[in-house]
N, C-alpha and C positions, 0 to 999 in steps of 0.2 A: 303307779307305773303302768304303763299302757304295750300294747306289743302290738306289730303288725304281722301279718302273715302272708308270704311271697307266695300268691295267687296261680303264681305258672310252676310252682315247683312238682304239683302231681302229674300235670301236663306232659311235664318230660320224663317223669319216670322215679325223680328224686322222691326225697322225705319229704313235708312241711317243713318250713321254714320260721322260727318264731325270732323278730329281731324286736331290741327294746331300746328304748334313745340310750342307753348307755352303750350300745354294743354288745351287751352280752346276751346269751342265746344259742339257739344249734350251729348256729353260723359264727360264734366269736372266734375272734383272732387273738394272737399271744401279743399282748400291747409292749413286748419289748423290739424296741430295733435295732439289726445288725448294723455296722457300723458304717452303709450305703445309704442306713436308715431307713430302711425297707420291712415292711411287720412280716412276721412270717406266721404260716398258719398254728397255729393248736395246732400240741400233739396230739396223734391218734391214738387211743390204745390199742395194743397188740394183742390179738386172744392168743390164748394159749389155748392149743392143743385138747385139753383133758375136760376146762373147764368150760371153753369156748369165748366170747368176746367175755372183754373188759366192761364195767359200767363207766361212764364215764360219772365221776361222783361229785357232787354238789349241785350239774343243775336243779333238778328236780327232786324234792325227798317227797312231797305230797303232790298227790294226784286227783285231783277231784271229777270224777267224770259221772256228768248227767244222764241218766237212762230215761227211757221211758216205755222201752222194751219193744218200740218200731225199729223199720229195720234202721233208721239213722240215729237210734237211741243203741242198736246192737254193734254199729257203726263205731260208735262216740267208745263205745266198750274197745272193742277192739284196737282202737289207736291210742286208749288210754292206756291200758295194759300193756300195751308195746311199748311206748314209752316209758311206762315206769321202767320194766325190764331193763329195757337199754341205761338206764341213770340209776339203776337200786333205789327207785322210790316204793313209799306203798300208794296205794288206791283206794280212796274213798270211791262208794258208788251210792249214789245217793239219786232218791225217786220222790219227788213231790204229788200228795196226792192234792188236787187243787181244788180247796174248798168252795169253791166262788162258783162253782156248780153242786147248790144245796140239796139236792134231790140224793138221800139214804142210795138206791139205788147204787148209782153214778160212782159214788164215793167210795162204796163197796166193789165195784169191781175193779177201781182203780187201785186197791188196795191187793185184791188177787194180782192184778196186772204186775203193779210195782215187786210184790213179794217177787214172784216167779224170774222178773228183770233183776235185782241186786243176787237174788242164788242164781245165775246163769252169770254175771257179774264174776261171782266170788268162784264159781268152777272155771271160769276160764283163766283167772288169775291164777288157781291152784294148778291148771296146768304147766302156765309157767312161769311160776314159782316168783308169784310178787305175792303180799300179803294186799287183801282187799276186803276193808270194812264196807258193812250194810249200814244203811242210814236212809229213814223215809219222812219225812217231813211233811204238815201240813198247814196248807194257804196257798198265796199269790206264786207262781213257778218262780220268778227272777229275784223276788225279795227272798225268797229261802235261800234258792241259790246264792245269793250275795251275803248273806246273813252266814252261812253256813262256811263258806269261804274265807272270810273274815274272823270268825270264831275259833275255826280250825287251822290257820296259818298256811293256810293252801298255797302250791306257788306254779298250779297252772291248774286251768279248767276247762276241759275238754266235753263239748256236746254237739249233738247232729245239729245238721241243718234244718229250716222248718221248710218241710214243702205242703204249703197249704193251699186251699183251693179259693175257689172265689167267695164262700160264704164266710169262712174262717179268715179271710183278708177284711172282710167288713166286721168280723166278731173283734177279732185282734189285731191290729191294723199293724204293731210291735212284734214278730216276734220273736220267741224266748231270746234265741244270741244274740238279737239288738240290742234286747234290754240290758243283758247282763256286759256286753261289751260295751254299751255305752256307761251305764253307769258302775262298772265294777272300777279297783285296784290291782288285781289281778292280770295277769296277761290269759289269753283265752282262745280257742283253737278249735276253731269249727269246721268240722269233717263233715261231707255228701257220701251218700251211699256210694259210689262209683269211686270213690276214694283210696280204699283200703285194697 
């Protein structure tokens, strides 16, 4: 299953938008028609008072959001965590260290990097009050990702945008959300820093 995501929706002010060829998504409609035969929207839940909004429950139970601890990796955190919120799901946050740069070094401070990304992850969840697993993975960034998503029954995967420059457009001509939205099963939701 594939998802698209309505491009002007930050534009104006709204949520992101995720639709999937079935219709369903932030935007599904109640597919029953009144008797003009006209759909009328999904209910809204109503918060209450004490507790505050309602979740709305089923879209989302697993969240998977990619870090990498830039700010469109702290990005990707933030939209991930809102959403769970909003649907009662939990949150994987998961950091690939990429082995494919062999140098000890390199690999070690990716590893400080990631640590410090998934506990800044997991405090902001405990702010508000979604549960969010640490998970760090190493190899290729897109095959973990997808491996990982797969594995774990994930049913959205939320990561920044890559803004890369002109040497990293010749190293990676792909990248990460390419990869992973072109070849995932998952629907997948890519946030810009200016987003949130």
């Amino acid at each position: 299953m594939s998802a698209d995501i309505d491009p002007d929706a930050n534009r104006h002010g709204a949520e992101p938008t995720v639709r999937t060829p079935e219709g369903t998504g932030l935007d599904a409609v109640d597919r029953d028609h009144d008797e003009e035969g006209v759909s009328a929207p999904a209910p809204v839940d109503e918060a209450d008072a004490d507790t505050g909004p309602v979740p709305a429950a089923g879209l989302f139970e697993r969240v998977l959001v990619v870090t990498d601890g830039a700010e469109t990796g702290e990005t990707a955190v933030e939209t991930g965590i809102d959403l769970a919120a909003a649907h009662g799901a939990t949150v994987d946050a998961l950091y690939v260290v990429d082995t494919t740069e062999a140098w000890d070094m390199v690999v070690e401070r990716h590893e400080r990097e990631g640590e410090a990304a998934v506990e800044a992850a997991e405090a902001r969840g405990r702010e508000r009050g979604v549960d969010v697993g640490k998970w760090f993975r190493y190899g290729t960034a897109h095959e973990e990702v997808l491996d990982f998503a797969d594995a774990h029954d994930v049913d959205l995967v939320v990561l920044g945008s890559a803004r890369r420059t002109g040497l990293e457009r010749l190293v990676r001509p792909e990248p990460l959300p390419t990869r992973v939205q072109r070849d995932g099963s998952v629907p997948v939701l890519v946030v810009g820093v200016d987003e949130v």
